[in-house]
Wavefront OBJ file of the C-alpha trace (Angstrom):
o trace
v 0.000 0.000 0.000
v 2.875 2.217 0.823
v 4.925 2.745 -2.018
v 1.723 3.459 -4.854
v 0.423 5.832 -2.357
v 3.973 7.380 -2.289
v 4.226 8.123 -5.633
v 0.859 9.360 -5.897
v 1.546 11.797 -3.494
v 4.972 12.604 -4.990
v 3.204 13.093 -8.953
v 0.440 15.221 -7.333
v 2.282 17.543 -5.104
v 5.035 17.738 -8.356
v 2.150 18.585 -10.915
v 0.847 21.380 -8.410
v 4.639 23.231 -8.260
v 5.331 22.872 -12.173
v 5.187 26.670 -13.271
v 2.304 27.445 -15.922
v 2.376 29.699 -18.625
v 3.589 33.555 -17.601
v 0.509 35.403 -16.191
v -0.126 39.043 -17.156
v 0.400 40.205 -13.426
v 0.920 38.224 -9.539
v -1.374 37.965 -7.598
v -0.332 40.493 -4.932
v -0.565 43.201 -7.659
v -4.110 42.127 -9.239
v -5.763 42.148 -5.613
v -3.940 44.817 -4.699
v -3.097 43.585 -0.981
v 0.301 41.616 -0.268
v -1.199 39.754 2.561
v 0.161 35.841 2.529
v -2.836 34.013 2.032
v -3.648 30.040 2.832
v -6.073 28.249 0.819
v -9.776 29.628 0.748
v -8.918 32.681 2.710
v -7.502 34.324 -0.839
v -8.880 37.882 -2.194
v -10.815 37.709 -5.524
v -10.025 38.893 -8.814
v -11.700 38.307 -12.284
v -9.387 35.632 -13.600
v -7.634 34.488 -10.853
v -6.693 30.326 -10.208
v -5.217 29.091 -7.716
v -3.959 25.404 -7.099
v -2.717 24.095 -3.867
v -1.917 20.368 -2.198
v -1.730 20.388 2.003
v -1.107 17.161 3.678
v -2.829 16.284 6.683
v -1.899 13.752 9.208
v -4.036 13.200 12.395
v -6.182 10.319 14.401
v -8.444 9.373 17.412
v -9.237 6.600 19.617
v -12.059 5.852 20.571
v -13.558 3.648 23.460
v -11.224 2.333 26.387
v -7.862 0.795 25.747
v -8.342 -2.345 27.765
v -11.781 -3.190 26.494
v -12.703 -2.289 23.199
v -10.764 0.408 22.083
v -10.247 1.435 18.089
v -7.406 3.181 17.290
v -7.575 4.587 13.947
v -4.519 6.824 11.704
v -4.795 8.687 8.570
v -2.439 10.317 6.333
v -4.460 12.631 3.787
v -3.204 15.484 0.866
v -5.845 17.303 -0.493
v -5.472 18.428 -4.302
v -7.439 21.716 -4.505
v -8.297 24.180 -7.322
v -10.211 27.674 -7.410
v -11.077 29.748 -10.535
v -12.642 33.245 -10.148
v -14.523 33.764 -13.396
v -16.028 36.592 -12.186
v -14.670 39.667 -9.367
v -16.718 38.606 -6.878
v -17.348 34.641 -7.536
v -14.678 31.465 -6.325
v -15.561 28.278 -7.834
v -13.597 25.454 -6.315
v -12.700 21.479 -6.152
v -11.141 19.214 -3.707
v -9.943 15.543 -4.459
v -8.408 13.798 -1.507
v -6.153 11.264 -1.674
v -5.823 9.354 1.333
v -4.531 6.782 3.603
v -5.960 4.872 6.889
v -5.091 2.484 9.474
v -7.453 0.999 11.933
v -6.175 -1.517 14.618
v -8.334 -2.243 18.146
v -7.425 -4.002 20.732
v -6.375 -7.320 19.465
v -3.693 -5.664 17.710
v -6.105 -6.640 14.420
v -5.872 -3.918 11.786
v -7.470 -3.003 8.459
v -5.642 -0.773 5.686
v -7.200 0.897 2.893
v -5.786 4.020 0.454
v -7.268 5.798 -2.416
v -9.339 8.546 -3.452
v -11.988 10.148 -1.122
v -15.039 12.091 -1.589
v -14.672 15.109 -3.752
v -16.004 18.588 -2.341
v -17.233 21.073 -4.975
v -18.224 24.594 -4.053
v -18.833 27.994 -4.523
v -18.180 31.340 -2.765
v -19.809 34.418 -3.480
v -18.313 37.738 -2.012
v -21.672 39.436 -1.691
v -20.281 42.902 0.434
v -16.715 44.531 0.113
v -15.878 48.422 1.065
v -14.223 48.840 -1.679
v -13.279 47.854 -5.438
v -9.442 47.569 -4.952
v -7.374 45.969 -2.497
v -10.641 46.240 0.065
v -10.578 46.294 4.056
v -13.538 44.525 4.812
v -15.249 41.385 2.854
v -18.286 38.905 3.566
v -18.244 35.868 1.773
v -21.093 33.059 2.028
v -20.445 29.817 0.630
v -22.683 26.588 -0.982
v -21.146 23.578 -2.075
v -21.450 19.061 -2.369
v -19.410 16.722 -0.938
v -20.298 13.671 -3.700
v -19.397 9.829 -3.265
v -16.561 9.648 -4.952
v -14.384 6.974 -3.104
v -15.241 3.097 -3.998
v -15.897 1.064 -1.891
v -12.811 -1.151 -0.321
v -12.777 -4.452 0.179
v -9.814 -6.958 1.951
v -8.271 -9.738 -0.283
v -10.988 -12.004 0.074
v -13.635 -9.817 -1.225
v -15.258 -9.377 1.931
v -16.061 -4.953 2.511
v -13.709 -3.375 5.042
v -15.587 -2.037 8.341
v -17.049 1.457 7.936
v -14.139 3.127 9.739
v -11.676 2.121 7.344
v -14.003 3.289 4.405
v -12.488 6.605 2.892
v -15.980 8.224 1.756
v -19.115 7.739 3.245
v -21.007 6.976 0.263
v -23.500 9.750 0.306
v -24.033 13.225 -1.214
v -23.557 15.781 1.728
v -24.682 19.631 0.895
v -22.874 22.234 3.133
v -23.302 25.968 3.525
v -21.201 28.479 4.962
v -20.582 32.320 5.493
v -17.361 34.399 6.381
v -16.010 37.848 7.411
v -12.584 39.021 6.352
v -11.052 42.219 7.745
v -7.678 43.480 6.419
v -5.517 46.352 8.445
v -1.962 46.869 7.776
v 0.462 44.352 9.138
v -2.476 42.427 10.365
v -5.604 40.301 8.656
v -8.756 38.114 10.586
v -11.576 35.859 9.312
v -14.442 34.358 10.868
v -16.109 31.621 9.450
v -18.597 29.202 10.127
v -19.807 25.792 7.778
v -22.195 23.781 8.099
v -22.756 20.313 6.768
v -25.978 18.378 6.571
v -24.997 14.534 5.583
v -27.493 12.263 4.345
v -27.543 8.175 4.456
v -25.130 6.545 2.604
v -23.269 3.168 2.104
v -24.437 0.151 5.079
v -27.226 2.784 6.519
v -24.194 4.967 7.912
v -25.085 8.409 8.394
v -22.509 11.290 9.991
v -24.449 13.801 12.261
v -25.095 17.730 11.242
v -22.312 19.631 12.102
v -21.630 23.152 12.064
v -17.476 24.097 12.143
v -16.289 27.455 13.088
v -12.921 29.281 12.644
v -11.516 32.156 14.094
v -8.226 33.434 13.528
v -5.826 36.166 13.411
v -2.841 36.856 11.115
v 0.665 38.962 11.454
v 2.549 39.688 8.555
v 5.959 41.594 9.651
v 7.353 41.201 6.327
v 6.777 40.482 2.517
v 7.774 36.929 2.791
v 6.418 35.590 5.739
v 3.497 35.885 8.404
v 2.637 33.718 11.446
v -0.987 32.987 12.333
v -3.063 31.699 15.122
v -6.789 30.633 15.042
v -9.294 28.199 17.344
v -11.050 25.987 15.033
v -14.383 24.433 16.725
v -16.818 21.687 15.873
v -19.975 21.017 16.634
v -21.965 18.051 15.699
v -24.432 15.164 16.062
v -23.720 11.827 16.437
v -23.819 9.830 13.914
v -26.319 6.895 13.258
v -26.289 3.629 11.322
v -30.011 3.006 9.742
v -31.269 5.387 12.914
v -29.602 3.883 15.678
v -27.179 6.511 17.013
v -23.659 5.543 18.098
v -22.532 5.931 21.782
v -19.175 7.811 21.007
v -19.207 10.945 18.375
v -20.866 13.685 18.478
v -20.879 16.972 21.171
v -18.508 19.866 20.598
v -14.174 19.691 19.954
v -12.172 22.711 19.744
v -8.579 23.377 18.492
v -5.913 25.882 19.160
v -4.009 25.928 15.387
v -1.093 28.026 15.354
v 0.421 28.478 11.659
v 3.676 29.969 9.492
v 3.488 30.912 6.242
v 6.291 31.758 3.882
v 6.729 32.944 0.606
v 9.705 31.581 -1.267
v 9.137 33.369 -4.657
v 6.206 35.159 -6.011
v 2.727 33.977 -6.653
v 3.961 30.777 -4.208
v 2.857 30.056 -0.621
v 3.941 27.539 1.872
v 1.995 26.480 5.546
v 2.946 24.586 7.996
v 0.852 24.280 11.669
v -0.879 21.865 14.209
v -4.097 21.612 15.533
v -3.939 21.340 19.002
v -7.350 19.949 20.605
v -7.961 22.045 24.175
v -11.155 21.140 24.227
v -13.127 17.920 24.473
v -16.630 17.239 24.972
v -17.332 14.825 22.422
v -19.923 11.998 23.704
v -18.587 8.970 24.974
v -14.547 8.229 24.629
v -13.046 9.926 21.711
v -9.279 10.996 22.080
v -8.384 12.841 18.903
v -4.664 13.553 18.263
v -3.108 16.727 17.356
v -3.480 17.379 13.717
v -0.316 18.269 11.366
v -0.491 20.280 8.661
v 1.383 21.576 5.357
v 0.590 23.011 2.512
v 1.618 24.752 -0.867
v -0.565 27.277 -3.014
v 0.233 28.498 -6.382
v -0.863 31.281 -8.162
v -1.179 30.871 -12.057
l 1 2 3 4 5 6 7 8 9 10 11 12 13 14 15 16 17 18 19 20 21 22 23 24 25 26 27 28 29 30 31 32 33 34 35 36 37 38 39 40 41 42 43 44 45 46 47 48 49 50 51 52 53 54 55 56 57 58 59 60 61 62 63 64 65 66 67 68 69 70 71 72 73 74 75 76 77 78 79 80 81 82 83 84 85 86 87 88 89 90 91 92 93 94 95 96 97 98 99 100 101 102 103 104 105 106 107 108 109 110 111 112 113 114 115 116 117 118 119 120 121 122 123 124 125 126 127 128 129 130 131 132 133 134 135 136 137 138 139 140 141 142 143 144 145 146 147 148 149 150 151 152 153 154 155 156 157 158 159 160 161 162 163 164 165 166 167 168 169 170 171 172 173 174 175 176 177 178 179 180 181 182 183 184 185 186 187 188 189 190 191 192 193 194 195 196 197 198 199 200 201 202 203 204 205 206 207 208 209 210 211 212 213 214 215 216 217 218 219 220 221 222 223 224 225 226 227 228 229 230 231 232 233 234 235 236 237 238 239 240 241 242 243 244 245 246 247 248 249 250 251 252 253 254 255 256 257 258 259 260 261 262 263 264 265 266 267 268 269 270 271 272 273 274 275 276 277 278 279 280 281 282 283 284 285 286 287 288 289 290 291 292 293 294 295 296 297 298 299
């Protein structure tokens, strides 16, 4: 499983850094604002596409280790893309490509790698103060995440258990709306998403959620900036053909520091954690810190 997930990982992330053809003008100079931007947090501009790949690597338990405890690791990159065909409209696309181990306490494990469930979306930027490099923006946000991912199944045919799954095998609409401010040295969002999943493969359905950022950003210098934001969740449990599961669901919340650095123009690294601080999920769920790096590319 290892090495073809290696060198998908290596061909993707390689694609995403190969220049393009020259652009009439950077990005910085189009938008007007030289604020380091990660993914989704970018300003618009008629024209404007974006490509990016961040890798993810993070896990939970869940349960108690001497009794029935599942212990379950992923390694993930998302592939992303974002066009602006218009001054105030993002349309965007997310494939995952991803990796997962679960093992419980008999030291039994399942494997499975592949492609996820790609997210689709748009974001309209329905308010900004002004035309050119503006201070303020709202931002609300509609998109699908669509059943992409097969369905995996071990060498004897037989499906792997639902936690191994990489998609949930339903079509999940989610909404969203966010405030950007930008002043000098310094730049915030707020955001909030929700995400209403519907029934998909075995009965398995995830529980509403709604997930919330807030975050601030300093940018001392052209090149780099360092940023720190909580990240929250908040969500149902989940249910398999309407009976709900015992652990899942309540409210999580994560303290995610961030640098980001620009190398050369039009290109953005990030690297950060997310650190949970809070935990009042239902039941016993002991997420991991979450690692984080990514590049985006201006065309």
């Amino acid at each position: 499983m290892r090495k073809p997930l290696a060198a998908t990982l290596i061909l993707a992330s390689a694609v995403l850094l190969v220049p393009g053809a020259p652009a009439w003008a950077c990005a910085t100079c189009a938008c007007g604002d030289p604020t380091l931007t990660s993914m989704g947090t970018e300003q618009p501009f008629s024209g404007r596409l974006r490509l990016s790949t961040t890798l993810r690597a993070w896990g939970h338990t869940v349960g108690q280790d001497n009794e029935n405890a599942l212990r379950l690791r992923e390694a993930r990159m998302d592939v992303a893309a974002a066009y602006a065909p218009l001054p105030w409209l993002f349309l965007a696309a997310t494939l995952p490509l991803q990796a997962r181990e679960v093992r419980d306490v008999s030291l039994a494990r399942e494997r499975g790698w592949g492609v996820g469930d790609v997210e689709i979306s748009a974001k309209a930027f329905v308010y900004q103060d002004k035309d050119f490099s503006p201070d303020h923006l709202f931002s609300v946000l509609a998109g699908v995440k669509l059943p992409t991912a097969p369905v995996l199944h071990a060498e004897d045919g037989t499906e792997l258990d639902l936690d191994t799954q990489l998609g949930s095998g339903s079509v999940d609409p989610l909404f969203g709306v966010a405030y950007q401010h930008f002043r000098g040295a310094w730049s915030f969002v707020a955001s909030a998403t929700g995400f209403l999943p519907t029934r998909g493969i075995r009965g398995f359905r995830a529980g509403a959620s709604v997930r919330t950022t807030l975050a601030a950003q300093y940018q001392p210098a052209p090149r780099w900036a360092v940023r720190l934001g909580l990240d929250g969740r908040v969500e149902k449990a989940a249910d398999i053909n309407g009976e709900k599961e015992e652990d899942g669901g309540g409210v999580i919340g994560y303290a995610s520091p961030d640098v980001l650095f620009s190398p050369a123009t039009d290109i953005v690294l990030a690297a950060g954690v997310r650190v949970p601080f809070f935990n009042r999920l239902n039941g016993r769920v002991a997420p991991t810190p979450i690692a984080m790096m990514s590049v985006a590319y201006d065309l």
